[in-house]
C-alpha positions in Angstrom: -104.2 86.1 -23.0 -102.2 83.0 -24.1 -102.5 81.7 -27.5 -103.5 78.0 -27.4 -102.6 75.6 -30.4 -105.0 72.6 -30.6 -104.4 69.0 -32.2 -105.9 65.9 -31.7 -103.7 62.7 -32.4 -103.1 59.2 -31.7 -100.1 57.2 -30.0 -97.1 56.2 -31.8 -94.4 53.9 -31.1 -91.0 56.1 -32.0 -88.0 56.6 -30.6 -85.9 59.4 -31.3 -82.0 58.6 -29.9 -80.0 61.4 -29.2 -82.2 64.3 -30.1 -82.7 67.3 -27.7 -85.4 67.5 -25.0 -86.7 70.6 -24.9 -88.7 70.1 -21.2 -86.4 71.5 -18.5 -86.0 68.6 -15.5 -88.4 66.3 -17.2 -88.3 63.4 -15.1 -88.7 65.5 -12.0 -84.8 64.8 -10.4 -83.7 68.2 -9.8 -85.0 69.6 -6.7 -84.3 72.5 -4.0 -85.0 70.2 -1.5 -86.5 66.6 -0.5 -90.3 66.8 -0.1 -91.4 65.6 3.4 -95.5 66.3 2.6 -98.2 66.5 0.0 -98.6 70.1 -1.2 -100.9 72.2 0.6 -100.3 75.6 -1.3 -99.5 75.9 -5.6 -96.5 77.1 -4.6 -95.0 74.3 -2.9 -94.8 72.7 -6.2 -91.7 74.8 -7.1 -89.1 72.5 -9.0 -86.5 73.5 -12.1 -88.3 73.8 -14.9 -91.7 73.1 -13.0 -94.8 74.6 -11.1 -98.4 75.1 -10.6 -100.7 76.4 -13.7 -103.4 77.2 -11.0 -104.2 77.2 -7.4 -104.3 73.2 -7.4 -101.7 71.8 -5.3 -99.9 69.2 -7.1 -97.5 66.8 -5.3 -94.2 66.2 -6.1 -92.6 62.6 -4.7 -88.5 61.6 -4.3 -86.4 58.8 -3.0 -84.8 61.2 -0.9 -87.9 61.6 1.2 -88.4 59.7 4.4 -91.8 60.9 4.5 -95.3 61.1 3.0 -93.7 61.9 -0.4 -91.3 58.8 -0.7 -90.5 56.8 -3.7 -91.7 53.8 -4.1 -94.2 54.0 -0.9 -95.9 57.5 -0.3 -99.4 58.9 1.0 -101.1 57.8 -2.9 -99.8 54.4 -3.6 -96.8 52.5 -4.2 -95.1 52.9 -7.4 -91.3 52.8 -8.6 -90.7 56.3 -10.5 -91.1 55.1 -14.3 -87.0 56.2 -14.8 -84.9 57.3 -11.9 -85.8 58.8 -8.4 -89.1 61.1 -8.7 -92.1 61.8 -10.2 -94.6 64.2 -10.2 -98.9 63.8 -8.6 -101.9 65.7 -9.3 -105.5 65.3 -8.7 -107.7 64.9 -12.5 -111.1 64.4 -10.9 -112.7 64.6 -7.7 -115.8 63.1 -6.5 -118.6 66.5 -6.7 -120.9 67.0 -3.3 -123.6 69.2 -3.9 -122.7 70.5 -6.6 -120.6 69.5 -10.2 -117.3 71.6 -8.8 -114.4 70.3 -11.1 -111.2 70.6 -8.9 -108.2 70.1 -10.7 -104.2 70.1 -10.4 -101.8 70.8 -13.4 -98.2 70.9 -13.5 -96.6 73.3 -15.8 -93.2 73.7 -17.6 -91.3 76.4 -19.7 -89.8 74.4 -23.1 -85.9 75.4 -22.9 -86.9 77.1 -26.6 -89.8 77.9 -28.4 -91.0 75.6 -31.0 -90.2 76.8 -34.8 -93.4 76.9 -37.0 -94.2 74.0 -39.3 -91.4 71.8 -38.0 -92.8 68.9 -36.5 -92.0 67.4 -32.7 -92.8 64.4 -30.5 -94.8 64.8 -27.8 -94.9 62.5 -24.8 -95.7 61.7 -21.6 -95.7 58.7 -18.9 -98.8 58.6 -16.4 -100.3 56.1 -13.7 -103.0 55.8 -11.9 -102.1 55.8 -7.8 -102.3 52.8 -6.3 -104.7 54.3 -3.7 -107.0 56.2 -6.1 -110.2 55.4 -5.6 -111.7 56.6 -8.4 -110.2 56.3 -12.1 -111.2 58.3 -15.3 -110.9 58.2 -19.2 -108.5 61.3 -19.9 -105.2 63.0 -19.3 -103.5 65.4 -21.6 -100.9 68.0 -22.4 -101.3 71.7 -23.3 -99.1 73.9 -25.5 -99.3 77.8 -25.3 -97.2 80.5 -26.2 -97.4 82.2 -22.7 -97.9 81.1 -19.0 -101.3 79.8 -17.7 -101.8 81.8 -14.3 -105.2 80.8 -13.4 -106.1 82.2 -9.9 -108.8 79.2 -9.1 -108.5 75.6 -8.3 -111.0 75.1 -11.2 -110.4 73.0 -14.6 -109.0 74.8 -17.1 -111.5 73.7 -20.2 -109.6 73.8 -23.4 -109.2 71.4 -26.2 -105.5 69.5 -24.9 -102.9 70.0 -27.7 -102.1 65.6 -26.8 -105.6 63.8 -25.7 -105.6 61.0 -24.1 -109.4 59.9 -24.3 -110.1 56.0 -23.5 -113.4 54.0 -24.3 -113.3 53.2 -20.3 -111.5 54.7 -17.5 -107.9 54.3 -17.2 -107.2 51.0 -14.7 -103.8 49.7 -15.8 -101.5 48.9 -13.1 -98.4 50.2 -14.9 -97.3 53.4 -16.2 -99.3 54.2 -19.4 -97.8 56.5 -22.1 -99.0 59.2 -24.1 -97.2 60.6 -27.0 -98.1 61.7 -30.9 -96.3 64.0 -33.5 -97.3 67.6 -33.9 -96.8 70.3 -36.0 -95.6 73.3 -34.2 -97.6 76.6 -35.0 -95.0 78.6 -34.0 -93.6 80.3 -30.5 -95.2 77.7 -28.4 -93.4 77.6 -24.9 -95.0 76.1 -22.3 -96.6 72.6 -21.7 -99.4 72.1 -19.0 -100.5 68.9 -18.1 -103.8 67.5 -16.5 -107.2 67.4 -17.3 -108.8 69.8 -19.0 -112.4 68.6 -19.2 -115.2 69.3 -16.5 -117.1 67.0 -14.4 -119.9 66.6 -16.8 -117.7 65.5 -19.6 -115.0 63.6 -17.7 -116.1 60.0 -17.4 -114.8 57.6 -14.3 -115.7 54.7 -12.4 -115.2 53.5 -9.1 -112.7 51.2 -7.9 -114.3 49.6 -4.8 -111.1 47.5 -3.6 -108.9 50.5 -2.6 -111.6 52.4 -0.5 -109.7 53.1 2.8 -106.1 53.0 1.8 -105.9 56.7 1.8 -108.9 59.1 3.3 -107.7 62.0 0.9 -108.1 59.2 -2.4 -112.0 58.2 -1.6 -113.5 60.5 -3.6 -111.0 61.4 -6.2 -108.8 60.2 -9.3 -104.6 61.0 -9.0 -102.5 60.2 -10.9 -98.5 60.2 -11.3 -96.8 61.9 -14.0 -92.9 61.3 -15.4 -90.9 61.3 -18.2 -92.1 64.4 -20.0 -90.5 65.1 -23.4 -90.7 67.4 -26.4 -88.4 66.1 -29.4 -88.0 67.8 -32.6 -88.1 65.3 -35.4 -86.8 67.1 -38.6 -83.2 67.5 -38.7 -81.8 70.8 -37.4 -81.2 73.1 -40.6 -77.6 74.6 -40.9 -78.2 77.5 -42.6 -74.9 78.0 -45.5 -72.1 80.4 -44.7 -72.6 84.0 -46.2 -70.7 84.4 -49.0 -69.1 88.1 -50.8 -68.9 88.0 -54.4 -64.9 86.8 -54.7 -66.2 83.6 -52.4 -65.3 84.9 -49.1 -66.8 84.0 -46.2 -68.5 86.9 -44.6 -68.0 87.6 -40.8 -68.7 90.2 -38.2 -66.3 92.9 -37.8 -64.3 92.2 -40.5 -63.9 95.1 -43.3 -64.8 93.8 -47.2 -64.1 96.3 -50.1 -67.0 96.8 -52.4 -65.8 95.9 -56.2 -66.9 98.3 -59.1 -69.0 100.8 -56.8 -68.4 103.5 -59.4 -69.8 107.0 -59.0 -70.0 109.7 -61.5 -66.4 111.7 -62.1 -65.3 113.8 -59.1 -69.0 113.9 -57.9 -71.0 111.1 -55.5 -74.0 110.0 -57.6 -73.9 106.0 -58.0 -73.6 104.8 -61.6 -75.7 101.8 -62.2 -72.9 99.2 -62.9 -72.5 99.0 -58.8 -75.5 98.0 -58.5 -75.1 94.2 -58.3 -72.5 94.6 -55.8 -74.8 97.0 -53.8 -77.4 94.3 -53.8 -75.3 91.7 -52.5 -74.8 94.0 -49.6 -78.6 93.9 -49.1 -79.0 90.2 -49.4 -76.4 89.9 -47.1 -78.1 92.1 -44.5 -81.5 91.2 -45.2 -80.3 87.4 -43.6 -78.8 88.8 -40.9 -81.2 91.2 -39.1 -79.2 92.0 -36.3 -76.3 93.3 -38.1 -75.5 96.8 -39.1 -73.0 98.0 -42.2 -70.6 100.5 -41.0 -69.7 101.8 -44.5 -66.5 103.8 -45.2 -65.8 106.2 -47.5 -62.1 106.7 -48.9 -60.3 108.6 -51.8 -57.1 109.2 -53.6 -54.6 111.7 -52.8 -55.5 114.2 -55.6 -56.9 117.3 -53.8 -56.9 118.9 -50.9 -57.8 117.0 -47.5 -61.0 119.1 -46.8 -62.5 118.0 -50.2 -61.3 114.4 -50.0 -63.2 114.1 -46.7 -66.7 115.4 -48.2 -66.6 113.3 -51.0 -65.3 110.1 -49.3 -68.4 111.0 -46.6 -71.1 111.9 -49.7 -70.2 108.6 -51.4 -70.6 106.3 -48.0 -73.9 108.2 -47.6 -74.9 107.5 -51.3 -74.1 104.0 -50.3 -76.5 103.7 -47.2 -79.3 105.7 -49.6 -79.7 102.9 -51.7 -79.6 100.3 -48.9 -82.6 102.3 -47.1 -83.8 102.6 -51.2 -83.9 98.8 -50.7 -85.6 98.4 -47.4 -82.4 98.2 -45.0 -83.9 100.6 -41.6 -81.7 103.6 -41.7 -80.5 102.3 -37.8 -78.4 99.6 -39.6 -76.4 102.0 -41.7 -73.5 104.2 -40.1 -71.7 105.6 -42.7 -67.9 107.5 -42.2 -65.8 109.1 -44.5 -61.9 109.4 -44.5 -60.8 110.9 -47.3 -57.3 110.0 -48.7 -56.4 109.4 -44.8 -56.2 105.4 -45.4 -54.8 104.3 -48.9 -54.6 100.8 -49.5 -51.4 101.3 -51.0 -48.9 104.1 -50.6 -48.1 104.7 -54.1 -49.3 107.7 -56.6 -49.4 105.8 -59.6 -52.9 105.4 -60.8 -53.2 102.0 -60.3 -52.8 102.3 -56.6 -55.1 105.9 -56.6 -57.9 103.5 -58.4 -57.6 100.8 -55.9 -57.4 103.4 -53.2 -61.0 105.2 -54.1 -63.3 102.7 -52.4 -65.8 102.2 -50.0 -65.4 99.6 -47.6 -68.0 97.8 -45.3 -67.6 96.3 -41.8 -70.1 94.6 -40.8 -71.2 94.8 -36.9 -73.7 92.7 -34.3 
């Protein structure tokens, strides 16, 4: 079942250069081919980015077309697309016969990302009534969900619009007509419907008795074209600050960092609390980066023989990954290895170099 996020606002007059529109094809220009007729089946209305949220049949209209579904003079009217070659149709209202059945078309888009919780976007819209619509009403809106309407019927879809447009009288201007407001993002929302989401008996309209004839199909309905469909985030995008080790290095996938002062009890693996601080950058580190994984290597001196070197440089690694799990790092994400006195850091058997050669090292991998 999708998940629908609900919030009433009014128009505002802002314009956002430059930032990113997250509606795929959202004046309707990319197309698999011209459209020669009004839609008969929902999926007809297959564009980029685009298609039917029920068994409606919205149009879509081109200046490639040298038929009913031109632009500027088509089957509905006679309009110029509101920016550059195409626009969308779709029936809001039809007249009812004997009894109140609410027909309805809705076009439907998938965002090119979901929208990030509490950061704020601008929605918006262009729509017009056709020129050969009979009938006119008082609403139009836009939908946001977290999953795909599929809605087997040709029936409205009644839910509260995420952007209302509701007008005191029915929607008569000649021109196209924008909606748009700001809204706070809930989180995950993905898709944007757009139509009319009331019924019959809420949806108000009103006759225009000058276009009666123009178009049989437009006597006992309201259509209306749709274009320039946007969703703009308005905060700035947050760059989060390069990870950091402790000497001020910038940490990177599969690179290999030394852990400073992991010390363990003499000859044996048991951590002694002074690493700690060290051990928890290691968590910090892994606790912002979720889908990385700490290969952690084990290494010693070249006192003793290579068969104990290699248990104790693996027991120390694993001592290693027990605190991390200790902390709440998912066992998965820890691979521990040891190589005994295999790989000094320096060949030298002073004690300086044996000191700096007892480590364990962490690579870090996505």
């Amino acid at each position: 079942m999708f998940r629908l996020f609900f919030f009433l606002g009014g128009f505002l007059g802002l314009h956002i250069a430059g930032a990113q529109n997250l509606v795929i094809n959202p004046s309707f220009e990319e197309h698999q081919r011209c459209p020669n007729n009004f839609s008969t089946n929902s999926k007809e209305f297959n564009l980029p980015g685009w298609h039917s949220a029920n068994s409606g049949t919205p149009d879509y209209y081109h200046q490639c077309s040298w038929g009913d579904c031109d632009v500027p003079f088509n089957w509905a009217g006679e309009s110029n697309a509101h920016s550059g070659l195409a626009y969308a149709g779709l029936y809001v209202w039809n007249r009812p016969n004997n009894k109140p059945r609410s027909y309805r078309e809705y076009i439907q888009g998938e965002l090119s990302a979901p929208l990030k919780k509490d950061k704020r976007y601008r929605l918006e819209f262009y729509f017009k009534l056709a020129s050969y619509s009979v009938y006119s009403v008082d609403r139009i809106g836009m939908l946001l969900t977290d999953t795909a309407i599929v809605n087997k019927d040709d029936k409205a879809i009644t839910v509260i619009p995420t952007l209302s447009v509701i007008r005191e009288e029915p929607i008569s201007k000649s021109g196209w007509d924008q909606a748009v407001m700001e809204y706070r993002a809930k989180g995950g929302e993905k898709y944007i419907t757009i139509g009319n989401f009331f019924d019959n008996l809420t949806t108000q309209f009103t006759q225009l008795e000058s276009r009666k004839g123009k178009s049989p199909m437009l006597n006992g309905s309201a259509y209306f074209y749709i274009d320039d469909v946007s969703v703009v985030p308005l905060d700035p995008e947050e760059i989060p600050a390069p990870l950091v080790w402790t000497d001020g290095q910038e940490v990177k996938p599969d690179e290999t960092y030394v852990l400073k002062n992991i010390q363990f009890e003499f000859d044996r693996y048991k951590l002694l609390p002074v690493s700690f601080p060290e051990l928890d950058k290691l968590v910090s580190i892994l606790s912002q980066k979720p889908d990385w994984k700490a290969e952690l290597n084990g290494h010693t001196d070249d006192v003793g023989s290579d068969e104990y070197n290699l248990e104790l440089s693996q027991n120390r690694a694993r001592s290693v990954g027990e605190y991390l799990r200790s902390k709440g790092i998912d066992a998965s994400r820890i691979i521990t290895n040891g190589f005994g006195k295999q790989r000094p850091l320096i060949e030298s058997k002073d004690e300086a170099a044996r000191t700096l050669n007892r480590r364990v090292e962490v690579r870090f991998v996505k």
